[in-house]
N, C-alpha and C positions, 0 to 999 in steps of 0.2 A: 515461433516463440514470441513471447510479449513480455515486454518491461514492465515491474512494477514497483513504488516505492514503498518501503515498510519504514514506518515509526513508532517506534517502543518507546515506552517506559516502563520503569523496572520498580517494582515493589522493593521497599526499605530495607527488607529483609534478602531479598537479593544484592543489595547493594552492599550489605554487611558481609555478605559471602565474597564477594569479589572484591573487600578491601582487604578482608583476612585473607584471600589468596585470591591475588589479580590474574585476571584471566581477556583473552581475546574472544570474544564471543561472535566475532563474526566467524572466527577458525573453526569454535565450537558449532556451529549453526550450520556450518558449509555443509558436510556430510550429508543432515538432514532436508537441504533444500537439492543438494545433487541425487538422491534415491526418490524426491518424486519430480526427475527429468529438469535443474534447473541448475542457476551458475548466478554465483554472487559476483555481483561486478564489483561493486564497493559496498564503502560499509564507514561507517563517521561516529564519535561519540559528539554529541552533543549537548550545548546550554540552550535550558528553556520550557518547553512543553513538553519536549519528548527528549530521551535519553542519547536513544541509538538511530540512527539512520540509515536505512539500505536501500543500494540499488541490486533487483533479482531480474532477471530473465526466466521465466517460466515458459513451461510448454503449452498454458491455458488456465483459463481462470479456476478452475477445478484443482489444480495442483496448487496455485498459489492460494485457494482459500484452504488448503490441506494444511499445508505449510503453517498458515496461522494459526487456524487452528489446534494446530499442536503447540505452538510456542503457548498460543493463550491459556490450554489448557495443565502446560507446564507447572503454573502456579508463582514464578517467576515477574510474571508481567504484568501490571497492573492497567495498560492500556496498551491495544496495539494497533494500528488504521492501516490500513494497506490500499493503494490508491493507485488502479489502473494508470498507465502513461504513453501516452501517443506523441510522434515525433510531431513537429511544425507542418512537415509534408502532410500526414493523415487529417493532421486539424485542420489546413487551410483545404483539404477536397470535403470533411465534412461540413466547415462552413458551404461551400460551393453546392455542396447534397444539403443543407438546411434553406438556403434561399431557392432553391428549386422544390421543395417540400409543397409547395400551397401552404402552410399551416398558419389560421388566423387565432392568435390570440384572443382572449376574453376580453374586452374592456368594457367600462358602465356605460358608452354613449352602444353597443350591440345589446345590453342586458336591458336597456333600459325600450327597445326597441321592439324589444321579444313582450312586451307588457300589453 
């Protein structure tokens, strides 16, 4: 399973529907991320760029871009970003796998040497 964070925002016309009858939309959404193998940890309304906040557990990237893509094609949602998340343990081995990589950067004093 892999963690990942979704941030929504909601189109105006969604927002009019859930002032006219408030609703919990992470309760709403649960069903549909647990049928393709996954588990809402949490879930935030939020001020600012984005609306709603979640944390999902999925079974693989495939489920989680399912997932969005049905929210996004709901019509509901006017932006949705869903952004892979690795613990501190995974980032600090693939720092350790990037400085073992070899991989040399471009810079003008290499481009200018290739001339």
């Amino acid at each position: 399973m892999a963690l990942y964070l979704l941030q929504v925002s909601y189109t105006s016309e969604a927002w009019a529907a859930m002032v006219k009858k408030p609703q919990d939309r992470i309760e709403a959404v649960r069903p549909a991320v647990e049928k393709l193998g996954g588990k809402v940890l949490s879930g935030y309304l939020a001020f600012g760029k984005y609306d709603l906040i979640a944390i999902v557990d999925m079974p693989n990237n495939i489920s989680a871009a399912a997932f969005s893509l049905a929210a996004a094609a709901g019509g509901a949602v006017s932006k949705l970003v869903t952004t892979p998340l690795m613990s501190t343990k995974d980032g600090m081995e693939a720092m350790k796998r990037a400085g073992a990589a070899a991989y040399k950067a471009p810079t003008a004093k290499a481009a200018a040497k290739r001339k």
